[in-house]
C-alpha positions, -999 to 999 in steps of 0.1 A, spaced: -395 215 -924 -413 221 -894 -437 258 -888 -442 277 -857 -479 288 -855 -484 321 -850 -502 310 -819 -467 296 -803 -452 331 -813 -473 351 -797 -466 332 -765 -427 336 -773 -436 369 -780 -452 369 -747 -426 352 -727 -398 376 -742 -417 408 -733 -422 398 -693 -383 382 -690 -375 419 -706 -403 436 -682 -388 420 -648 -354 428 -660 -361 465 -662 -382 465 -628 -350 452 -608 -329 477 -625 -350 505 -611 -342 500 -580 -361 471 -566 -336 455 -538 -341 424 -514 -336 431 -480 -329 403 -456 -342 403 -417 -347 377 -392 -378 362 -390 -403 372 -369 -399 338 -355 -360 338 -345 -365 375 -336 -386 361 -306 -365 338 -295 -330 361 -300 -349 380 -269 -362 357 -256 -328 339 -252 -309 370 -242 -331 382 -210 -328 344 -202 -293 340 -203 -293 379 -182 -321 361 -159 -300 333 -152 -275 358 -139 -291 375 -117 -304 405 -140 -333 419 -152 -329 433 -184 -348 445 -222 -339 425 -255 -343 442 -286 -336 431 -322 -341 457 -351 -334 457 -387 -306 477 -406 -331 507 -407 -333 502 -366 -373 492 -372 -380 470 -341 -386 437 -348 -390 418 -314 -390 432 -278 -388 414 -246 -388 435 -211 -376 410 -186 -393 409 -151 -383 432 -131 -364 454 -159 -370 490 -153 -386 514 -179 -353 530 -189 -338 494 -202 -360 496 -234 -343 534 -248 -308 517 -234 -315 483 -254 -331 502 -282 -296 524 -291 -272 492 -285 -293 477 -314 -299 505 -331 -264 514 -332 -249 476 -340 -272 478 -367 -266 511 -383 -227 513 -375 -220 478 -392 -234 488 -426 -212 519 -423 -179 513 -401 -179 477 -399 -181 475 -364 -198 447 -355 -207 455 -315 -212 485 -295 -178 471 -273 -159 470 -305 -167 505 -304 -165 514 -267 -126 496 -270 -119 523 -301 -132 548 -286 -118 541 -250 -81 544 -269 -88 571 -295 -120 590 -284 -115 616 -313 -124 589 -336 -159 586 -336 -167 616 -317 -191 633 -343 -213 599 -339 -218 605 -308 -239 634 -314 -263 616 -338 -297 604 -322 -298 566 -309 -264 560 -312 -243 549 -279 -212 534 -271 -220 512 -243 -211 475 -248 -245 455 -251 -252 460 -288 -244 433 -316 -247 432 -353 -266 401 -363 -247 386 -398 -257 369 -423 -225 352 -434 -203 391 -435 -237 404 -446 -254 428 -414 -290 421 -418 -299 436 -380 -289 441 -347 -296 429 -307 -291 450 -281 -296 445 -238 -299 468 -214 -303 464 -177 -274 444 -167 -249 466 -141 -228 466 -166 -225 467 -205 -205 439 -203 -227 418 -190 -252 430 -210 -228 422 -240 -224 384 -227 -264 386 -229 -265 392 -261 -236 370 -276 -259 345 -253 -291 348 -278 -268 351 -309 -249 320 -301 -285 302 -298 -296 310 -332 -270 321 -350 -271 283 -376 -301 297 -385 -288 334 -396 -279 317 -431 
């Protein structure tokens, strides 16, 4: 018959009492939160105002988190001072709308709105949030982890091509 020392109890003991310490930690509250790198942030914007660049425009880039905390910016030459507010609310709102609506791009919303404007009107009235196409919710798998928004382009649809531009660049690296 083989004893445990009270040694190798005490670190049973031990073990059991951290396992049951972490447990209760996570179910306080503790979450994970998932962002792009600071890394792939950069080059998100730094692939939309090229992509806008090669067309002819000078545009902002913006990627935020789902909280709409900046996490890269890139003001193209040439891009006027307004571009970074206009980029900042496409991101913002691709950001914060896809955790709540499921709408996945500021022109998903512009075409609802554009057929139904009752049904997101009271949106409209919250700070940061716009309806002009150039906003997309970065996904992780169906998970929104962020957005990208550009602004500068004569056009949000151009500004929209701009930013599918820098998503379809990185997006085998948004797992």
């Amino acid at each position: 018959m083989r004893t445990i020392s009270a040694a190798s109890l005490s670190a049973a003991a031990a073990c059991i009492l951290a396992a049951l310490t972490a447990s209760v930690a996570l179910s306080q509250g503790l979450i994970t939160k998932r962002r792009l790198s600071a890394a792939l942030a950069n080059e998100a914007v730094a692939a939309a105002v090229a992509a806008c660049a090669k067309a002819g425009y000078a545009v902002t880039a913006i990627v935020v988190d789902t909280e709409g905390v900046r996490q890269a910016v890139l003001r193209g030459d040439g891009a006027v001072v307004h571009t970074l507010d206009s980029a900042y609310a496409k991101a913002y709102s691709a950001a914060s709308l896809a955790v709540v609506r499921k709408d996945y791009s500021t022109k998903a919303i512009f075409d609802r709105v554009s057929k139904n404007p009752s049904t997101t009107a009271s949106l409209g009235n919250l700070p940061n949030i716009t309806f002009t196409p150039g906003g997309i919710t970065l996904l992780a798998g169906t998970e929104p982890i962020g957005g990208i928004g550009v602004g500068g382009a004569p056009g949000g649809n151009f500004d929209d091509e701009c930013a599918q531009a820098a998503i379809d660049k990185i997006k085998d690296r948004m797992k």
